[in-house]
N, C-alpha and C positions, 0 to 999 in steps of 0.2 A: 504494500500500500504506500502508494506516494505521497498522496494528499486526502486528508478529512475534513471537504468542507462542507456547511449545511444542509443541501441535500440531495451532494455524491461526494463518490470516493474517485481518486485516481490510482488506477491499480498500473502498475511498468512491471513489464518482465525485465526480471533481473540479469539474463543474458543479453539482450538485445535492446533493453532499454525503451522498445516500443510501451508506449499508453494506452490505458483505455478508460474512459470515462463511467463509470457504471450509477445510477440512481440508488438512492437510498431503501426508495421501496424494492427493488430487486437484492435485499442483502439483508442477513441479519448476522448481530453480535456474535461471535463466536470466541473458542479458545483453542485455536488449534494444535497447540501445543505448550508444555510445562518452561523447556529447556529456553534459561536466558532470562526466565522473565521476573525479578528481582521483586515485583511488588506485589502484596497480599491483595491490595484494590485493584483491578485492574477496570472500573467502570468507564475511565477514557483510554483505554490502553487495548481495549480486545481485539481480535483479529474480525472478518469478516466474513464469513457464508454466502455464496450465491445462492437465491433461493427461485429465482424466477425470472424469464425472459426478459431483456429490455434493446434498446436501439443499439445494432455494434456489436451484441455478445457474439456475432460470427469471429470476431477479431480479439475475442476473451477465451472462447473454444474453438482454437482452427480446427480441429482433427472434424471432419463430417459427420462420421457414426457416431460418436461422441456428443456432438450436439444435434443430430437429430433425438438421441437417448433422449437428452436432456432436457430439449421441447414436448416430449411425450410422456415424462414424468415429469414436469413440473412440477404440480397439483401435488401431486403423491409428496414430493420430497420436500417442499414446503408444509405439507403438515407435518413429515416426519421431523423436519427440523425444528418447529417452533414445539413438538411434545417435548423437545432434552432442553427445551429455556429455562435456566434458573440461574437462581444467585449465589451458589454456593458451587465450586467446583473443588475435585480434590481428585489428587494423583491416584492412578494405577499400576500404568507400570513407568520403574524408573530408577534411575543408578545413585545410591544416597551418596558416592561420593566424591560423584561430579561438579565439575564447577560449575555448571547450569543450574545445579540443581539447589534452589534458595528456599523456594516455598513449597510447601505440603498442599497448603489450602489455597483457594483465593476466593473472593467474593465480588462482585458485580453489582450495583446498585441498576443497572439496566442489565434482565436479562439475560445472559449468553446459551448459546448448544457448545458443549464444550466434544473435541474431539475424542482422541485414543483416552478418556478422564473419565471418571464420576462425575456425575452431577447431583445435586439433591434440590429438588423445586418446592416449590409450595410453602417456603419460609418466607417470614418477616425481614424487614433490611437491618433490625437489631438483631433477632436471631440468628440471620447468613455471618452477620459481622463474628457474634458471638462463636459462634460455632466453628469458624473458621479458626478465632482461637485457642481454642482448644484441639481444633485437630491440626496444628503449628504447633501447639506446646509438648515442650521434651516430655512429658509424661504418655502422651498421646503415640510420640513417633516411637519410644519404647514398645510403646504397646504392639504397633505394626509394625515395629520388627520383631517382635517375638512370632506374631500373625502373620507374619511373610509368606508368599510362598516365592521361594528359590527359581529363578531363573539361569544365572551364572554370578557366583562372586557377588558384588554390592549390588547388582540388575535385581530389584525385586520386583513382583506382580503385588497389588492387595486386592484378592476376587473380591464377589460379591458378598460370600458368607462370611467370610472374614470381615468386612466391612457392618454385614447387618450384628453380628455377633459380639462386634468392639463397645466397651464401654464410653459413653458422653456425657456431655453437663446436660443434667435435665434444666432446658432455661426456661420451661414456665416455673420449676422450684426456687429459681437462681434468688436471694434479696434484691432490692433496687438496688441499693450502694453496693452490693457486687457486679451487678451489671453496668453499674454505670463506671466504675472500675476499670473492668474490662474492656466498656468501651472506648472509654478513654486510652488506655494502652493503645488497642487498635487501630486510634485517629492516629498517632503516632507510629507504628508502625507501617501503616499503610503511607503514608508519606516520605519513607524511607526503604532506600534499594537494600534491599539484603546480602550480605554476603551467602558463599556457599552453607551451606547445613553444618558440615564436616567445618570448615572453619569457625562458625558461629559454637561450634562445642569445642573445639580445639582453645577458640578465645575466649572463654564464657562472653559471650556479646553481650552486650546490658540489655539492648532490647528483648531478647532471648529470656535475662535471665529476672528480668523485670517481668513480664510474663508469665515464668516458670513460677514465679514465685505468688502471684495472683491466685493459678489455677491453685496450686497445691492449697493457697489458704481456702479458697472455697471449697476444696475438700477434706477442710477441717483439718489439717495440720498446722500447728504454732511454728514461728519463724526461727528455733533451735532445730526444729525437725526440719522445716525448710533446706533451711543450710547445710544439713548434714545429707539429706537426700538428695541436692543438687552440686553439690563437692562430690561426690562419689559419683552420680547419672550423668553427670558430661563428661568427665575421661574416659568412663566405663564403656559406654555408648559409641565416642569417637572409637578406642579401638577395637569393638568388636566392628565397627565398619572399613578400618584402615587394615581391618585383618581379611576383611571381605575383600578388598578393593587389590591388597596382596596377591593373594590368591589367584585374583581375578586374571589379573596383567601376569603370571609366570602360570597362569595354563591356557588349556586349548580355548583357543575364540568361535560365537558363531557370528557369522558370516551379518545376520539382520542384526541383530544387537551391538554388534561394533561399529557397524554405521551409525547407528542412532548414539552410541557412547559419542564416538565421534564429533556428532553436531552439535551434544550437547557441551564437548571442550569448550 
């Protein structure tokens, strides 16, 4: 995307530098991918979907079969895209200890279909926000690595059942002055690029452990236990992943997955 302005986008192919004009009603929010993207908000930041014909898309789809496909499914794939719109997106699969790799969660105040991701619809804009933090805090990301399943090395998947079976904040239980807590961190964090995961534990990052230290009081630990629980859950955490990530790079590669480590260098 070249250009976002009121109401189109300028999409250039990245080899050849050609434009193409596209309308806003022909496109929706999307996330099409994790790798790179440093902020928990991404509500002015998301990528974009093609969802429906417009003036030029011959020079958006040159391939023929390809966009006749696309004129004959329209209908179809505009409804399938706007069923995955929601405000809460979170990783499936993805290498924890890549430099792309910053955020777990992300949140959207407009919207998005996220791609190869989770989605989770039907929330509130406090709740997505809420929620997002929690599933970004060290507590959380413990949790899905314990609930991993194994791809290669640090490349993990988090299915479905693994996901419905994880523990969350229940935020209609949550107090106000913890929510708004929360929320507060959040506006802050979301205003700021993240480092990678692995270095944010490697550093205790303040935002990280500013955070870390939130959820844990909302689940009712005092801030000795705090301390002692987060002294020990970031080193412990970094190296069972820098031991994944070991691993990873002095054995055998496959072939998909090291493309995609790759992009996300």
């Amino acid at each position: 995307m070249k250009d976002d302005e009121d109401h189109s986008v300028r999409a250039e192919n990245r080899a050849t530098g050609y434009q193409v004009k596209v309308p806003k009603k022909a496109i929706s929010p999307s996330l099409r991918r994790h790798s790179g993207v440093g902020y928990i908000d991404i509500s002015k930041a998301t990528d974009y979907v093609i969802v429906d014909n417009f003036e030029g898309i011959e020079r958006f789809i040159s391939e023929d079969a390809l966009l006749k496909k696309f004129r004959r499914d329209a209908k179809l794939w505009r409804q399938y895209v706007e069923t995955r719109l929601c405000a809460l997106i979170i990783l499936r699969k993805f290498d924890f200890s890549a430099s792309g790799t910053s955020v777990f969660a992300f949140y959207s105040d407009l919207p998005a279909a996220p791609g190869d991701l989770w989605g989770m619809a039907g929330l509130e804009a406090d709740e997505a926000r809420i929620l997002a933090a929690w599933y970004n805090s060290t507590p959380n990301l413990l949790q899905m690595f314990l609930n991993r399943t194994e791809t290669r090395g640090a490349w993990m998947k988090i299915d479905a059942s693994a996901l419905r079976q994880s523990y969350v904040l229940n935020y209609p239980g949550l107090q106000t002055s913890e929510k708004r807590e929360l929320l507060s961190i959040m506006k802050r964090m979301a205003a700021t690029k993240s480092p990678s995961i692995l270095n944010q534990l490697n550093n205790h990052y303040d935002l990280r452990r500013e955070l870390d230290e939130a959820i844990l009081e909302v689940l009712g630990f005092g801030q000795t236990e705090v301390n002692r629980i987060l002294k020990s859950m970031y080193p412990r955490l970094a190296s069972e992943i820098n031991m994944l990530k070991d691993l990873m790079e002095g054995g055998d590669s496959d072939d998909s997955e090291d493309d995609e480590s790759q992009d996300d260098q």
